[in-house]
N, CA, C and O atoms as a DFTB+ gen file, in Angstrom:
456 C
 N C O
     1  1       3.288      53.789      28.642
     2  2       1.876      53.657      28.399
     3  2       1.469      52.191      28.494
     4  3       2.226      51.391      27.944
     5  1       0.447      51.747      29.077
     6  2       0.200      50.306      29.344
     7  2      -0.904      50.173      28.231
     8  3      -1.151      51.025      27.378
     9  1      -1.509      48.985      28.386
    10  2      -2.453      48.643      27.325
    11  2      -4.019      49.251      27.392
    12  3      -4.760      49.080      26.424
    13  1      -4.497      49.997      28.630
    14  2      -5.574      50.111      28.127
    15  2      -5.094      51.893      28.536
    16  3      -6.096      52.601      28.636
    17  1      -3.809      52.615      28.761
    18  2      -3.764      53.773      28.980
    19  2      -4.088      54.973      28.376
    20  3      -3.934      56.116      28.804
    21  1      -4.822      54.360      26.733
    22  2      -4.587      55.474      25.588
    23  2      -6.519      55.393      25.373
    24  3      -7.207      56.330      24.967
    25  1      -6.925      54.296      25.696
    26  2      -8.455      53.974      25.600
    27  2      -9.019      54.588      26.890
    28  3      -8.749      54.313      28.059
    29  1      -9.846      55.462      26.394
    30  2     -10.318      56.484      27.615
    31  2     -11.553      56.030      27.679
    32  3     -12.190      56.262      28.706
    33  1     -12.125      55.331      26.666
    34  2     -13.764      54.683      26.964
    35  2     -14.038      53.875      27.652
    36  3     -13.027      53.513      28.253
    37  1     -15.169      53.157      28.032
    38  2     -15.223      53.031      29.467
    39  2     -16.175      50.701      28.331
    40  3     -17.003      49.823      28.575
    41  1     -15.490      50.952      27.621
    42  2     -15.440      49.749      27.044
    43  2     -14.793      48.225      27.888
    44  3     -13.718      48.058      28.463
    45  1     -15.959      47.268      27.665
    46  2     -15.855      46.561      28.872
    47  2     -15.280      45.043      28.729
    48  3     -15.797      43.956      28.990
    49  1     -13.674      45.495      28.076
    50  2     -12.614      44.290      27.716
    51  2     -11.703      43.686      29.007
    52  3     -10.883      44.313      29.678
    53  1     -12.097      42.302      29.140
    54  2     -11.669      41.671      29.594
    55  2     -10.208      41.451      29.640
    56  3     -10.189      40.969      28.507
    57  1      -9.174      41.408      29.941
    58  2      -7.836      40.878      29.601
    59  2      -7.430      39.804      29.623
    60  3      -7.464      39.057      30.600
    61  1      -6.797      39.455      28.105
    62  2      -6.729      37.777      28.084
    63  2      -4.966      37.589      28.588
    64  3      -4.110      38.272      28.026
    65  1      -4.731      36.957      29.288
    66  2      -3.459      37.140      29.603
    67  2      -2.709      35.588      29.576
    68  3      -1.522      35.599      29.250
    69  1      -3.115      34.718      29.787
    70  2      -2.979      32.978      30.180
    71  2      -3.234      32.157      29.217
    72  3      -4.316      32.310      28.651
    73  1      -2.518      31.290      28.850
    74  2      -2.954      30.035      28.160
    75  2      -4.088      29.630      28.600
    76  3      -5.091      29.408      27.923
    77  1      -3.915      29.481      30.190
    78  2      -4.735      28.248      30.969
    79  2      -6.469      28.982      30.771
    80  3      -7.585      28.465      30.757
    81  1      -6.058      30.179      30.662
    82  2      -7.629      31.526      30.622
    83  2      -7.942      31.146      29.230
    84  3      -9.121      30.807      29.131
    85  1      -7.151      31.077      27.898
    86  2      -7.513      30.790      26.560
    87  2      -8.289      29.385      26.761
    88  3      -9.469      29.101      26.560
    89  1      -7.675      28.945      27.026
    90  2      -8.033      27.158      27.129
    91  2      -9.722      26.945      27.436
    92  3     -10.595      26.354      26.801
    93  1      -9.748      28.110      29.371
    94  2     -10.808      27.741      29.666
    95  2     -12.197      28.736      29.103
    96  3     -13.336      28.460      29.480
    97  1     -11.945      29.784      28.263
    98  2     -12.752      30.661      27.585
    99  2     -13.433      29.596      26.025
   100  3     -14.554      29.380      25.565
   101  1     -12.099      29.204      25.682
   102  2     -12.287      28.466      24.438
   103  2     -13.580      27.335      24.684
   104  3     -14.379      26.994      23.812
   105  1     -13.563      26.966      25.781
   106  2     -14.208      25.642      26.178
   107  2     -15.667      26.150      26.586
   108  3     -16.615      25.364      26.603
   109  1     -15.777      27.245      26.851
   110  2     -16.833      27.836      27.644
   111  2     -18.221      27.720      26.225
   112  3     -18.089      27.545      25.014
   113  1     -19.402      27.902      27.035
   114  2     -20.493      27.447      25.901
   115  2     -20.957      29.229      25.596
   116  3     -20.795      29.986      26.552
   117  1     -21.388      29.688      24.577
   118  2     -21.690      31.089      24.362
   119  2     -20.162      31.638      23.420
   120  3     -19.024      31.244      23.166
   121  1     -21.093      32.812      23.153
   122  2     -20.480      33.464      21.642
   123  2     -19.242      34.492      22.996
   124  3     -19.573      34.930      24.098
   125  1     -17.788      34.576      22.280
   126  2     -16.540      35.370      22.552
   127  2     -16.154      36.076      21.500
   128  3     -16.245      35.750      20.317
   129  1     -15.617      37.281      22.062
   130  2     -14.437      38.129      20.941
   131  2     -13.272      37.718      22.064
   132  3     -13.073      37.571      23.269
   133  1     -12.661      37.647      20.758
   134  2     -10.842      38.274      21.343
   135  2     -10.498      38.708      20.100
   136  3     -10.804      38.246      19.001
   137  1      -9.595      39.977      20.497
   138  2      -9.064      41.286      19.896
   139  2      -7.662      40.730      19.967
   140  3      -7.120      40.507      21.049
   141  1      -7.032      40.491      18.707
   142  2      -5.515      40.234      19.078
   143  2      -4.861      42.021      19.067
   144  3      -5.447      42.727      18.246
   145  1      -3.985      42.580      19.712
   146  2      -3.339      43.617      19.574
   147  2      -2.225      43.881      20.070
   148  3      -1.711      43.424      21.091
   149  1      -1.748      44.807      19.171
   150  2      -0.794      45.110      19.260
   151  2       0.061      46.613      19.818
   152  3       0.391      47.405      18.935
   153  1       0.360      46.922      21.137
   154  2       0.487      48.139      21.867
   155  2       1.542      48.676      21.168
   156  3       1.963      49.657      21.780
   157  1       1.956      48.535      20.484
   158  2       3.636      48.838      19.730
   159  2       2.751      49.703      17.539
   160  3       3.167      50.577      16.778
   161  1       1.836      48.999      17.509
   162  2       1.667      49.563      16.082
   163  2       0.059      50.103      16.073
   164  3      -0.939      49.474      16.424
   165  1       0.163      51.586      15.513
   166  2      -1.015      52.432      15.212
   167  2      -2.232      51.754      14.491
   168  3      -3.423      51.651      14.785
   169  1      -1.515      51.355      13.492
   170  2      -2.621      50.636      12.721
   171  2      -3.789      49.427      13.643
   172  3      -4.958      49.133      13.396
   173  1      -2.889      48.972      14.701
   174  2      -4.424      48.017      15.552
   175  2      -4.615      48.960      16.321
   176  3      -5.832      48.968      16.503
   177  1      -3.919      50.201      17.196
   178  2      -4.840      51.578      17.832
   179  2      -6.398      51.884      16.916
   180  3      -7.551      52.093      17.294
   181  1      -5.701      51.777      15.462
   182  2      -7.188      52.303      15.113
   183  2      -7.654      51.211      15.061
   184  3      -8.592      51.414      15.831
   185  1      -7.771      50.103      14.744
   186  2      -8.279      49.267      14.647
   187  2      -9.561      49.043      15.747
   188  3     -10.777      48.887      15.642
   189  1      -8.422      49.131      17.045
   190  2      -9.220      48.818      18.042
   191  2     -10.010      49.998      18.565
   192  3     -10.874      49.724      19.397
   193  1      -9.878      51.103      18.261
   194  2     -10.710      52.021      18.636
   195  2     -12.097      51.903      17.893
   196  3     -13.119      51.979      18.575
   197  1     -12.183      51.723      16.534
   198  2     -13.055      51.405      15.768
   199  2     -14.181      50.651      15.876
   200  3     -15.326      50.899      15.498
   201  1     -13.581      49.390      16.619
   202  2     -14.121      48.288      17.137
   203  2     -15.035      49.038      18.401
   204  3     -16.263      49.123      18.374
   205  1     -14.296      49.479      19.339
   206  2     -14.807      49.948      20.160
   207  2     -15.929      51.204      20.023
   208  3     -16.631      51.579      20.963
   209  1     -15.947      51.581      19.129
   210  2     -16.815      52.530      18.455
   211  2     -18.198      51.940      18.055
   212  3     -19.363      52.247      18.306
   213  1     -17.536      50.882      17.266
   214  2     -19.001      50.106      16.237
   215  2     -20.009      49.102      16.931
   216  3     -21.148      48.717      16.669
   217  1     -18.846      48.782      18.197
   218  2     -19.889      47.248      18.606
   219  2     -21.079      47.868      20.032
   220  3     -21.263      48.809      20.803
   221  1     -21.489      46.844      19.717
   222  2     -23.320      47.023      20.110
   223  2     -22.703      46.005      21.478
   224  3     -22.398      44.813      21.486
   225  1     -22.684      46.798      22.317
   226  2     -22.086      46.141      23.832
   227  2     -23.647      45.523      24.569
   228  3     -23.513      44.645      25.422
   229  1     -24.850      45.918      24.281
   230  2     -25.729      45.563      24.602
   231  2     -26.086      43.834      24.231
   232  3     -26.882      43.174      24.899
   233  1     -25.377      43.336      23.129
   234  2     -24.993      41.984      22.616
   235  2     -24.490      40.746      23.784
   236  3     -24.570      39.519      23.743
   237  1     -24.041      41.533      24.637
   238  2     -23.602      40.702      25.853
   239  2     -23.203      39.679      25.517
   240  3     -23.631      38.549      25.752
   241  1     -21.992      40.162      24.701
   242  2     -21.017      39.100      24.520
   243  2     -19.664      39.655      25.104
   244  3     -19.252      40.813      25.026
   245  1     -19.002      38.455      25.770
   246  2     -17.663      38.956      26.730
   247  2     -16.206      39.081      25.468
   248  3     -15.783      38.312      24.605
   249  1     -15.840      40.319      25.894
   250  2     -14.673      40.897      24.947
   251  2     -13.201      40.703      25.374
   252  3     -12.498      41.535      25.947
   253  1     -12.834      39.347      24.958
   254  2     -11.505      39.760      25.435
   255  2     -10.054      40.373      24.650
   256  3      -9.727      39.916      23.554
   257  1      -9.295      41.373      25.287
   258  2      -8.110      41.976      24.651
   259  2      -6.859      41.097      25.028
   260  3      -6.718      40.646      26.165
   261  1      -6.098      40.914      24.165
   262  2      -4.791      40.388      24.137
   263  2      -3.802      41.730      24.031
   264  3      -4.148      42.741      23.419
   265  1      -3.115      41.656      24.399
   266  2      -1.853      42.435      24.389
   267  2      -0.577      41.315      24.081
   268  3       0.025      40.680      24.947
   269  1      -0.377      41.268      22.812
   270  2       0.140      40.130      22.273
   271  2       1.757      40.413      22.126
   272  3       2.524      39.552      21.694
   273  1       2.158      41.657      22.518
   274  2       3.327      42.036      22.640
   275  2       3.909      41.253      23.589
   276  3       4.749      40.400      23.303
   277  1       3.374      41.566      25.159
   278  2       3.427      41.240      26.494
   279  2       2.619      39.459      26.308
   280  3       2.830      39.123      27.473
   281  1       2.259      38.831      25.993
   282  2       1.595      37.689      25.662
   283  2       1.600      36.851      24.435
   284  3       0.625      36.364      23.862
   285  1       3.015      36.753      24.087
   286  2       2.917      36.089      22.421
   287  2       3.015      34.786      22.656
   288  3       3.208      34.058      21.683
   289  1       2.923      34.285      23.792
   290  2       2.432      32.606      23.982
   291  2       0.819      32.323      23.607
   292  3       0.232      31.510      22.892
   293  1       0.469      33.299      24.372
   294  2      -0.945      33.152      24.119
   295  2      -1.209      33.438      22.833
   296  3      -1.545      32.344      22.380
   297  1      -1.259      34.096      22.101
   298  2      -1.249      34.502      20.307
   299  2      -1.023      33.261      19.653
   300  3      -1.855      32.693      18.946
   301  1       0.612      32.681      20.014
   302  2       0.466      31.277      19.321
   303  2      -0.152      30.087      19.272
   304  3      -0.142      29.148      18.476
   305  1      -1.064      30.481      20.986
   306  2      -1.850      29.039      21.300
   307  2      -3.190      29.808      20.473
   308  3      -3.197      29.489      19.284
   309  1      -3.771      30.293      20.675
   310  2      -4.962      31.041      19.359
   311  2      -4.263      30.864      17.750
   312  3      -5.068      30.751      16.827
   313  1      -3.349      30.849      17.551
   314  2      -3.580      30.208      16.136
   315  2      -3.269      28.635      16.033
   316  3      -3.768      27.975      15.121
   317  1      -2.424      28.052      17.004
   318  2      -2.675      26.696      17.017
   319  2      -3.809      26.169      17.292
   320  3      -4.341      25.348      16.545
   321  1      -4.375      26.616      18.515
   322  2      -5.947      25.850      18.415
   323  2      -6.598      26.209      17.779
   324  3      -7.296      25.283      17.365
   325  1      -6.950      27.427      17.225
   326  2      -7.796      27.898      16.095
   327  2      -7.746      27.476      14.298
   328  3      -8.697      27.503      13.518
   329  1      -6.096      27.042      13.964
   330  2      -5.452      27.487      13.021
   331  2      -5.656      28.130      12.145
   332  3      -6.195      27.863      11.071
   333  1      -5.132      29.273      12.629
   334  2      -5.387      30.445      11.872
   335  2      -3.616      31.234      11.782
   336  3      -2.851      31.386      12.734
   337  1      -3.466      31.471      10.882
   338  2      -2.196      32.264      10.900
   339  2      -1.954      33.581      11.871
   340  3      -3.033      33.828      12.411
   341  1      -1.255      34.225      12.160
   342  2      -1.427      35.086      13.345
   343  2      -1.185      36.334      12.337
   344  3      -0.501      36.507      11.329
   345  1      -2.132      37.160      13.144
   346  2      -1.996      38.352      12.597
   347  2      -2.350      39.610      13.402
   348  3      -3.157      39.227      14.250
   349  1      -2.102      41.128      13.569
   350  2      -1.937      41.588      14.736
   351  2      -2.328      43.034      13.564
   352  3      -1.487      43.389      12.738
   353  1      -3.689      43.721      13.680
   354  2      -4.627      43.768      14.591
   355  2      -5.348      42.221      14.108
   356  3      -5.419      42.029      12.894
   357  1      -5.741      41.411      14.807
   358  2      -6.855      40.263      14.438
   359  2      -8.054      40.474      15.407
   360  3      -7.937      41.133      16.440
   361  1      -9.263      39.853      15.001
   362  2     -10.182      39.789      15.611
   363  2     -11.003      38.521      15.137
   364  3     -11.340      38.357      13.965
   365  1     -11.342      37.485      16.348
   366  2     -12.178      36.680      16.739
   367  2     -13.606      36.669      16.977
   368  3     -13.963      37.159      18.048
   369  1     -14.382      36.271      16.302
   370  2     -15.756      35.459      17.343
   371  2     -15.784      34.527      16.874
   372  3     -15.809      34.289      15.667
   373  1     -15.789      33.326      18.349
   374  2     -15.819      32.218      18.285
   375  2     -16.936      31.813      18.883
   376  3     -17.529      32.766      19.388
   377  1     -17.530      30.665      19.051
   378  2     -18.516      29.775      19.935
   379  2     -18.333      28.512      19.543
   380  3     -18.094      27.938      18.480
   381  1     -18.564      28.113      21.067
   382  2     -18.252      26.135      21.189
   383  2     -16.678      25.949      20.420
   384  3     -16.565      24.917      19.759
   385  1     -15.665      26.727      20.459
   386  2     -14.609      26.313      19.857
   387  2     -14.152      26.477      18.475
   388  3     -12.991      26.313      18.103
   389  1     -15.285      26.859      17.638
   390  2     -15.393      27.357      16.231
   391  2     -15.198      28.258      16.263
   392  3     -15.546      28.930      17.234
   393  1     -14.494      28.815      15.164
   394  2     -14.580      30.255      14.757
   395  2     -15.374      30.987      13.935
   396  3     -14.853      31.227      12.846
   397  1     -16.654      31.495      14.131
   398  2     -17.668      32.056      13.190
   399  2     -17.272      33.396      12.166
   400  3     -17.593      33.582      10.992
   401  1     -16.615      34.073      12.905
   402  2     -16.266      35.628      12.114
   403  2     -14.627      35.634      12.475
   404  3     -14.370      35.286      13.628
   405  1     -13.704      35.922      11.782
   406  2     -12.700      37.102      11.689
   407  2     -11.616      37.804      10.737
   408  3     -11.389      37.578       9.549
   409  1     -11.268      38.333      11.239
   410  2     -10.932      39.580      10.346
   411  2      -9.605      40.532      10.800
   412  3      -9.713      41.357      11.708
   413  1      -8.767      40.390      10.309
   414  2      -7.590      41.373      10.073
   415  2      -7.491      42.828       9.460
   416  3      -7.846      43.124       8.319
   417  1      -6.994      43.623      10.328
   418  2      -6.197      45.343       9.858
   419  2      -7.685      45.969       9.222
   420  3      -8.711      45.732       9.860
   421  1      -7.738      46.504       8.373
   422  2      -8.862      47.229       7.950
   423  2     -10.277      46.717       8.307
   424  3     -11.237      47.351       8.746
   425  1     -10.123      45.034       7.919
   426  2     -11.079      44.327       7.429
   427  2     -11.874      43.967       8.629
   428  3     -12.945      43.368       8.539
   429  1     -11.207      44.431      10.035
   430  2     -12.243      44.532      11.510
   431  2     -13.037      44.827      11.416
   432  3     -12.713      45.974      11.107
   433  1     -14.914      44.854      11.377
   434  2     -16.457      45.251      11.369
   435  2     -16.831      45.014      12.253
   436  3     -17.275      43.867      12.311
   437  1     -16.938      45.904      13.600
   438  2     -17.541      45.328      15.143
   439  2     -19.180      45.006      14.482
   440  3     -19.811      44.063      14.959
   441  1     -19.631      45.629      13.664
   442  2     -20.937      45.478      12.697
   443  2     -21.466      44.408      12.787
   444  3     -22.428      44.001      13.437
   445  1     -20.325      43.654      11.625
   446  2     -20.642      42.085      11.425
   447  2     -20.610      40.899      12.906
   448  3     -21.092      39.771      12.803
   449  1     -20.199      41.223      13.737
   450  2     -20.295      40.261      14.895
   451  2     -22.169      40.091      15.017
   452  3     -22.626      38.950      14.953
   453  1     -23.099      41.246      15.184
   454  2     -24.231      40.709      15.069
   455  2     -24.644      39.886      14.229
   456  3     -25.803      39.474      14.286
């Protein structure tokens, strides 16, 4: 099963896959998600389904998914540049490099991003 094989919605996540892609998203001007996850544990399945349930895609804000299994370089450069401890399901919104909202395992609210 690959990472988006179990998500049948037609939800419009980007794949974060690169340092060099973190680097140049991070830098970019305008509001980001990134979804840290994890393809190996249920608990960010629901997580991320949830997410995908709650958020208001009309927000036109760009969503990116990590698959942090397959990408745990990138995971560590998001909590080094961010510093934030890593945690898997996590969720981001950032702008200009700040981190405005996030939230770990239960505590995900696609809600609160508005």
């Amino acid at each position: 099963m690959g990472l988006f094989s179990t998500n049948k919605s037609v939800f419009p996540w980007i794949e974060l896959t690169s340092t060099s892609q973190l680097e140049k998203i991070l830098n970019s001007t305008g509001k980001i998600v990134i979804f840290k996850h994890s393809i190996r544990c249920s608990i960010s399945s629901f997580a991320l389904k949830n997410f995908e349930r709650e958020f208001e895609q009309n927000l036109n804000i760009p969503c990116y998914l990590l698959d942090l299994i397959n990408h745990r370089d990138v995971s560590n450069e998001i909590a080094d540049k961010l510093n934030v401890m890593h945690q898997s399901p996590q969720l981001f919104l950032i702008e200009n490099n700040t981190v405005l909202y996030t939230a770990t395992h239960e505590q995900i609210d696609a809600t609160k991003i508005k």
